[in-house]
DRENSE-55143 format. One record per residue (C-alpha): x, y, z. Coordinates in nm, 4 decimals, m for minus. Example, Ala and Ser with C-alpha at 12.3 -4.5 7.8 and 13.67 -1.06 7.14 Angstrom:
<rs>
<r <1.2300,m0.4500,0.7800>>
<r <1.3670,m0.1060,0.7140>>
</rs>
This chain:
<rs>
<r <9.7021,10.7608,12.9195>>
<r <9.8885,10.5414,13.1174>>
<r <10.1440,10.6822,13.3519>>
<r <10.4939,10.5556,13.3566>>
<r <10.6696,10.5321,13.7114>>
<r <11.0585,10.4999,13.7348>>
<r <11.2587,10.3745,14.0209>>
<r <11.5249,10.6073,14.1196>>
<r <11.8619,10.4580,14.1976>>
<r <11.9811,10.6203,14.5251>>
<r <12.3510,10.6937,14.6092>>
<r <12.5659,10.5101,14.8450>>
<r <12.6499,10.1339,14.8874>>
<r <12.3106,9.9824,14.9210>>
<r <12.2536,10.0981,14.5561>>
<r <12.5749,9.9833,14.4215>>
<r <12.4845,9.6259,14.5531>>
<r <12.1817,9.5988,14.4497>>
<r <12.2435,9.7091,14.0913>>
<r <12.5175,9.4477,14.0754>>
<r <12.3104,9.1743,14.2647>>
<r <12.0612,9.2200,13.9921>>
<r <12.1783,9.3729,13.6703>>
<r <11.9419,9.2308,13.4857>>
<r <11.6370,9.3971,13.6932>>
<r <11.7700,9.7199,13.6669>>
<r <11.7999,9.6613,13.2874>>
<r <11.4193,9.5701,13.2532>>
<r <11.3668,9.8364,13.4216>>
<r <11.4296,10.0746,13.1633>>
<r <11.2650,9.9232,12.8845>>
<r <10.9583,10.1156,12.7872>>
<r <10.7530,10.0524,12.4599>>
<r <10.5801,10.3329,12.2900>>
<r <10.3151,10.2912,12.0921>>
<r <10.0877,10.5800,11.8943>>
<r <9.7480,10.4945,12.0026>>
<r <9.4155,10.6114,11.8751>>
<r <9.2956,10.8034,12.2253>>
<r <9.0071,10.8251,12.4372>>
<r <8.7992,10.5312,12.5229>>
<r <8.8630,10.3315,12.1922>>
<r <9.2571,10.2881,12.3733>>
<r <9.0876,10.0334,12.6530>>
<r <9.1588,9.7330,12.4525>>
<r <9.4960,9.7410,12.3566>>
<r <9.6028,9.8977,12.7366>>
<r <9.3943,9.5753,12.8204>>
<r <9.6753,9.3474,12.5869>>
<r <9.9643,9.5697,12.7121>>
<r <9.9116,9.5255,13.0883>>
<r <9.8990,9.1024,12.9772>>
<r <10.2596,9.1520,12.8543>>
<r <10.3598,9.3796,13.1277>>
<r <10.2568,9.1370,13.3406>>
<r <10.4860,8.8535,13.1789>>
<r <10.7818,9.0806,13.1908>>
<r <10.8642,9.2472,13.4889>>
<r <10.9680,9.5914,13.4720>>
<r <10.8773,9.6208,13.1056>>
<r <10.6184,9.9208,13.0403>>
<r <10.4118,10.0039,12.7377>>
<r <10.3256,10.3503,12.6879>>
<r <10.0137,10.4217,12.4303>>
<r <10.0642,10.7705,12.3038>>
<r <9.7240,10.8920,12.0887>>
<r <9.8462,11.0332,11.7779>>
<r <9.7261,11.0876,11.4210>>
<r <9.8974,10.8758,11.1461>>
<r <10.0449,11.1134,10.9878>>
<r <10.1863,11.3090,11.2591>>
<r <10.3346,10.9553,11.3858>>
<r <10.5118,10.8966,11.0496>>
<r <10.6439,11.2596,11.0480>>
<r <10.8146,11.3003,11.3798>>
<r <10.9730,10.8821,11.2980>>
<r <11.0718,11.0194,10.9751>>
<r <11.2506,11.3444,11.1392>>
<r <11.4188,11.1744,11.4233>>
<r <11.6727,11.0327,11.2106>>
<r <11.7288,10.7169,11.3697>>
<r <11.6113,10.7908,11.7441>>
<r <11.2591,10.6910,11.6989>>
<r <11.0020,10.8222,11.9651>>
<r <10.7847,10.5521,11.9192>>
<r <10.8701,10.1784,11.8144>>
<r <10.4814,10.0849,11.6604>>
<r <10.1718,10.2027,11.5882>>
<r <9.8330,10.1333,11.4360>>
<r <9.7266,10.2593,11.1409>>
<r <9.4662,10.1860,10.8431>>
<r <9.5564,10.0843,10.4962>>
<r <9.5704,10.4352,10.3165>>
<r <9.8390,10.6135,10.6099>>
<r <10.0275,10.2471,10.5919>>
<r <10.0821,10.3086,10.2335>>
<r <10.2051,10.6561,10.2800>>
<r <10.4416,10.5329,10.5830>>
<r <10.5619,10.2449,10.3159>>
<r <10.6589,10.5044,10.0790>>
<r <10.8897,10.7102,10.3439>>
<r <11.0398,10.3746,10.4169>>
<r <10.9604,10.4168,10.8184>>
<r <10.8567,10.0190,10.8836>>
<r <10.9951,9.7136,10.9594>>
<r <10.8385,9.4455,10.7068>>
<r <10.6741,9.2153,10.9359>>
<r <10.7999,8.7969,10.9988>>
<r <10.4468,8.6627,11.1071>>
<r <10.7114,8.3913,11.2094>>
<r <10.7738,8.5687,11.5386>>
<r <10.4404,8.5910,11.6069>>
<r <10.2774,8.2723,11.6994>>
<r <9.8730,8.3960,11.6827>>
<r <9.9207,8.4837,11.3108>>
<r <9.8618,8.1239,11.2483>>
<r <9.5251,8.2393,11.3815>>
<r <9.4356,8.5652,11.1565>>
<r <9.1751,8.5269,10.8686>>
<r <9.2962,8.5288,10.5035>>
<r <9.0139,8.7834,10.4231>>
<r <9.2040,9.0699,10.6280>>
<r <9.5790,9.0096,10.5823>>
<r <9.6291,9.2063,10.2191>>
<r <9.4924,9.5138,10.4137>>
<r <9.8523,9.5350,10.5763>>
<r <10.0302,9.4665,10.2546>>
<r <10.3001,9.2714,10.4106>>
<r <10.4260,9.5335,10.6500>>
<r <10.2163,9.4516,10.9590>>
<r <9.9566,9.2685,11.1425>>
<r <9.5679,9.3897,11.1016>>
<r <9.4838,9.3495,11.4208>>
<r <9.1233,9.4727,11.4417>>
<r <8.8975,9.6489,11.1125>>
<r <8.6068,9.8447,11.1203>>
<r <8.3134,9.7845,10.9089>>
<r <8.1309,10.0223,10.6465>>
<r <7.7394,9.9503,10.6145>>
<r <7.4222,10.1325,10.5636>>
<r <7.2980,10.3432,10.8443>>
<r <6.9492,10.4519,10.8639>>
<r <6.7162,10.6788,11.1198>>
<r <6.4769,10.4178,11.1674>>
<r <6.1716,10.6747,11.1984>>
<r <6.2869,10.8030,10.8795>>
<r <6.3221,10.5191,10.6893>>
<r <6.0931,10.2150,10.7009>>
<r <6.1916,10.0208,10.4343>>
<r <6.6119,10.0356,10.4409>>
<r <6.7774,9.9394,10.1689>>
<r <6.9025,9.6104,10.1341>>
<r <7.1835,9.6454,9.8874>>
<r <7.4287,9.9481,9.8147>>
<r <7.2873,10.0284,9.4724>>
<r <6.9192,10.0676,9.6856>>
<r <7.0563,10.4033,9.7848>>
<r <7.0164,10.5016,9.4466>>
<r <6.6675,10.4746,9.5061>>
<r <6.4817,10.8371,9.4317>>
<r <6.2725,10.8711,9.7272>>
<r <6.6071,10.8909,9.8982>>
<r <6.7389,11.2246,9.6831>>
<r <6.8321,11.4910,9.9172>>
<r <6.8356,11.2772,10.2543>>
<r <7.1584,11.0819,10.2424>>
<r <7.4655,11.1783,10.3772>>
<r <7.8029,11.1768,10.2242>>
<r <8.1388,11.1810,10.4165>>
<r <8.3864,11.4459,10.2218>>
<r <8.6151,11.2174,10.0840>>
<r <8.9031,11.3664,10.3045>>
<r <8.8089,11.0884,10.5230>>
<r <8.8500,10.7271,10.5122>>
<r <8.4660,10.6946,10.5017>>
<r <8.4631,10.9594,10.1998>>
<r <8.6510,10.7670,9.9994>>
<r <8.4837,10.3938,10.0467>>
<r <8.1661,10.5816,9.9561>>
<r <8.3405,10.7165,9.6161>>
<r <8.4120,10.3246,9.6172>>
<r <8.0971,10.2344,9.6612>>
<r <7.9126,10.4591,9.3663>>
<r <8.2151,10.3793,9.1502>>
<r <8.1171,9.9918,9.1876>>
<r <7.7628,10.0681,9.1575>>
<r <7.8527,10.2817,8.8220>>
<r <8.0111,10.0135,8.6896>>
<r <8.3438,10.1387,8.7080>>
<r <8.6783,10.0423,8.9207>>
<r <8.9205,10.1407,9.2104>>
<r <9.1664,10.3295,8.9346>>
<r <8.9387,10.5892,8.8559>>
<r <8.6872,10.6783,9.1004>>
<r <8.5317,11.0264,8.9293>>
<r <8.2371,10.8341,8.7907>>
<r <8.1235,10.7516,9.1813>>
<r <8.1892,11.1291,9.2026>>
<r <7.8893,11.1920,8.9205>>
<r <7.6776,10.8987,9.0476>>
<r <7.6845,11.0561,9.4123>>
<r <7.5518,11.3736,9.2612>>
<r <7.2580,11.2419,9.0817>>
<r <7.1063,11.2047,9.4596>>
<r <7.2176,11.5529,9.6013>>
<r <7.3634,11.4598,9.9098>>
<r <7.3810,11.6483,10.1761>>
<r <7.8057,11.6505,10.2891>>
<r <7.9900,11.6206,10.5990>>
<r <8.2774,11.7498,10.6658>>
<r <8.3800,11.4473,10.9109>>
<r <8.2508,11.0632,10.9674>>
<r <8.1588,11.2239,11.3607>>
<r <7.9931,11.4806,11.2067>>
<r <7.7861,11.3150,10.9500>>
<r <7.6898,11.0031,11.2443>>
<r <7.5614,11.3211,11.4720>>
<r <7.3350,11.4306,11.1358>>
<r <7.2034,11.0767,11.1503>>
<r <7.1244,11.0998,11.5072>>
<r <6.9695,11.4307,11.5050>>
<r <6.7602,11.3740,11.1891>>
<r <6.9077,11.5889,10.9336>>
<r <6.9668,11.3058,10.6780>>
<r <6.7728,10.9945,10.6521>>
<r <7.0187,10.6955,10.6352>>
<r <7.4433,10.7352,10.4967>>
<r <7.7280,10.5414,10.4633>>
<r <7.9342,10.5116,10.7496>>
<r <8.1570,10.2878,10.9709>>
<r <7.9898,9.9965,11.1825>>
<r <8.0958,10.1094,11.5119>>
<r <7.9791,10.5013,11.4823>>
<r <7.6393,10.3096,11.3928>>
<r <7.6768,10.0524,11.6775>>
<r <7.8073,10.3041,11.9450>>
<r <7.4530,10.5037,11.8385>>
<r <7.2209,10.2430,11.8934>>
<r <7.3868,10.0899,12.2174>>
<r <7.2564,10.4424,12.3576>>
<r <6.8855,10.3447,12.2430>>
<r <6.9000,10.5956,11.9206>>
<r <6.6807,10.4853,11.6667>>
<r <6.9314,10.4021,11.4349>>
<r <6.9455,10.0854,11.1796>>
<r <7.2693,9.9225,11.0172>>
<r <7.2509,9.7350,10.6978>>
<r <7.5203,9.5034,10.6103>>
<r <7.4508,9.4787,10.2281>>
<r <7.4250,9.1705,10.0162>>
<r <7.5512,9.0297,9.7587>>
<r <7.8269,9.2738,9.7592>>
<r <7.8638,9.2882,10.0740>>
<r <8.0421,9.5593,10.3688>>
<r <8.3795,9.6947,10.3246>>
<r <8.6149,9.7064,10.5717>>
<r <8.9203,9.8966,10.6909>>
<r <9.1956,9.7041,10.8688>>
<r <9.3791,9.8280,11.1217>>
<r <9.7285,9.7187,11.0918>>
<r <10.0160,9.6957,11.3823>>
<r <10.3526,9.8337,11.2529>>
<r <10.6769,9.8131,11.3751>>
<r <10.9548,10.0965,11.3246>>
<r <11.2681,10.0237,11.1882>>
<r <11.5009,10.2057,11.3947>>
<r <11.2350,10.0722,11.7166>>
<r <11.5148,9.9042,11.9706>>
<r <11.1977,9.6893,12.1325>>
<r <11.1534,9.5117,11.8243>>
<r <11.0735,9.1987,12.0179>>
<r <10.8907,9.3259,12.2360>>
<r <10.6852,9.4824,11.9941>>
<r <10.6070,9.1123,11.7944>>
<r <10.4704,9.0126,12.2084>>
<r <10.2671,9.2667,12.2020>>
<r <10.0979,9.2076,11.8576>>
<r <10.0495,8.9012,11.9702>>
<r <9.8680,8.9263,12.2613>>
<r <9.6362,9.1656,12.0709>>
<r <9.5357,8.9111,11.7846>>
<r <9.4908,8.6295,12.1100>>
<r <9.1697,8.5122,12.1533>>
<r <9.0623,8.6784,12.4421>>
<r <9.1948,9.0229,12.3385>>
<r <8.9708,8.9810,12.0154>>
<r <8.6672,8.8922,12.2217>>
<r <8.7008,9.1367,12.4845>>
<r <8.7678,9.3944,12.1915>>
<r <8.4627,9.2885,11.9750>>
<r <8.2027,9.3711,12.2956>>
<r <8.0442,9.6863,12.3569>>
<r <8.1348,9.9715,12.4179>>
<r <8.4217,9.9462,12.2041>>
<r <8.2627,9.7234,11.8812>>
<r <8.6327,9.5977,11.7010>>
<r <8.5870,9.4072,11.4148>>
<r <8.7568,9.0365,11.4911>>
<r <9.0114,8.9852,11.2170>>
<r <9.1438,8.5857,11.3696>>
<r <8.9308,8.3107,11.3040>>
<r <8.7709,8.1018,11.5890>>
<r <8.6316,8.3963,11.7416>>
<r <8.2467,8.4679,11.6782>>
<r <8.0993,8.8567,11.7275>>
<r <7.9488,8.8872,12.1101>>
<r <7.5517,8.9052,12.0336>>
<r <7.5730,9.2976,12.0727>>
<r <7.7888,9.3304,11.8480>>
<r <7.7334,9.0598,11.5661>>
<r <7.4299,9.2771,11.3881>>
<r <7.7248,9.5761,11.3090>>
<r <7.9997,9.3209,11.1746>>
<r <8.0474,9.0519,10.9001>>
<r <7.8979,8.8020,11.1130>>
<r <7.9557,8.4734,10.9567>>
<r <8.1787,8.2653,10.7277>>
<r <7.8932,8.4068,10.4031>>
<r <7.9379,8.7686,10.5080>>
<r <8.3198,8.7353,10.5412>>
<r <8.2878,8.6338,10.1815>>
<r <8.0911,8.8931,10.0582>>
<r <8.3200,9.1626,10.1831>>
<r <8.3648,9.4374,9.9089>>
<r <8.7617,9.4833,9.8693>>
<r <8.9449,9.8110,9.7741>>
<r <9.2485,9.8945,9.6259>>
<r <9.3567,10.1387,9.8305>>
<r <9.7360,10.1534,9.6365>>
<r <9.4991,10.2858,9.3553>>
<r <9.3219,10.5482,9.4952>>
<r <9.5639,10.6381,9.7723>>
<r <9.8075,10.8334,9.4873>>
<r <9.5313,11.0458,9.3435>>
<r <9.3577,11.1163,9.6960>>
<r <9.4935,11.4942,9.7445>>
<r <9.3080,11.5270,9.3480>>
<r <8.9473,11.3727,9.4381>>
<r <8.9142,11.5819,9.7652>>
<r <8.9997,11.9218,9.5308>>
<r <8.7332,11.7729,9.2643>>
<r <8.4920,11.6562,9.4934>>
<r <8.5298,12.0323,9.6891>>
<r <8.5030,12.1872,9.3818>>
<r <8.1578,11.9851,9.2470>>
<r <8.0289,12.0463,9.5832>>
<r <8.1432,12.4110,9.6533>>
<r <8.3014,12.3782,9.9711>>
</rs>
């Protein structure tokens, strides 16, 4: 986490003259954007778009604070008006439940000149109330020792001589609940009722994780043979010369999970939040973003996957296509019931 220096205005007439020489300075000065980040390494590329703006505005800061969603929303929600943070990031399912406490400003893509760049394909994932700045993918990983022939298609994992080797993500998780997607689609059925992907998941006794970090560290280790799970968990894996596959199935292809920049409504840096989701959707943020060891899905067009990258993400204009959509405003109002019913079926 970035640390935030202030000037201290001494005493005395030196001080007084200054301030009034340069009002303006002093102002800047004091104008500090907070943003709830996701932590840890995967913060590098947007500190790498907020030191581009600080360096445009002088004096301006922009403090990333890692925070979960819902803790974000909660202590917006309680300040009543004296927000402690102006923005944050956030994925489609915790941007629904931030819509419905009425926390967000809804977005003018008008003050933000790179929107003209952002793909069609990803913009519904912020459902008019922000900016999806970068997604992550959801593929088929495999052990590659374990599995020789992967699948090539998400209804493959329905293949027998996988029973009892596949992983599934509790659906508690973002993961969990694209995989309910997934069998739900492969059953035949749709996004408003997902308990028939809860009875095809059983016919191939899965073994479950309690967590996406837990369930890629299964993979790594052996335990199960291939699962669901997000792109960069898979990509992150291999980069460290794990034998580990990732399938990006066809004709229905990956799913993805957008995640969107959001402004606060009572945020006083409004405009200086729109710079900064700009500068994170530019080119170059995208690119660097998109590289190892980070792996961000590109959601503006123009920008191709770097080569270590490309094999873990929709790589081309046909795989863009192909991407599997979910209504999330479906299945996010009935999550808290699926995770009790899929605890219950599973006995955990």
């Amino acid at each position: 986490m970035t640390q935030i220096t202030r000037r201290r205005l001494g005493l005395g007439a030196l001080a007084a003259s200054t301030t009034l020489a340069a009002p303006h300075v002093a102002w800047a000065q004091s104008r500090e954007l907070v943003m709830g980040s996701l932590g840890g390494t995967l913060d590098a590329p947007y500190r790498r778009a907020a030191d581009a703006v600080e360096r445009r505005n002088r004096g301006v800061s922009i403090r990333l604070v890692p925070s979960l969603s819902a803790e974000v929303i909660a202590r917006v929600k309680a300040a009543r008006g004296d927000s402690p943070f102006d923005m944050t990031t956030m994925e489609a399912p915790a941007l629904l439940l931030g819509v419905q406490e009425d926390v967000f400003e809804r977005i003018d893509l008008s003050r933000i000149p790179n929107a003209a760049r952002l793909d069609p394909k990803y913009l519904p994932e912020a459902h008019g109330w922000g900016v999806p700045t970068f997604y992550t993918g959801i593929g088929i990983a495999y052990n590659k020792s374990m599995v020789p022939n992967p699948p090539t298609s998400w209804a493959d994992l329905w293949n027998p001589a996988f029973r009892g080797k596949i992983g599934l993500a509790r659906p508690s998780s973002n993961l969990g609940l694209a995989s309910l997607a997934v069998a739900t689609s492969v059953a035949g059925g749709t996004d408003a009722d997902l308990g028939p992907g809860m009875a095809k998941w059983r016919e191939l006794q899965p073994v479950i994780a309690r967590s996406p970090a837990i369930l890629t560290q299964m993979l790594e280790r052996g335990e199960i043979a291939l699962c669901i799970l997000w792109h960069s968990n898979t990509a992150i894996a291999a980069s460290k010369g794990l034998p580990i596959g990732f399938v990006k199935p066809a004709p229905l292809g990956m799913m993805v999970l957008a995640s969107s920049a959001v402004v606060f409504r009572t945020s006083a840096n409004k405009e200086l939040a729109y710079e900064y989701i700009n500068e994170l959707i530019a080119p170059e943020q995208q690119r660097f973003a998109a590289g190892s060891p980070y792996f961000f899905g590109i959601t503006v067009t123009g920008v191709a996957p770097p080569p270590d990258s490309a094999a873990f993400l929709p790589a081309n204009p046909q795989e863009v296509s192909q991407i599997k959509e979910i209504d999330w405003t479906k299945i996010v109002p009935v999550r808290g019931r699926l995770v009790e019913a899929f605890d219950r079926m599973y006995s955990l």
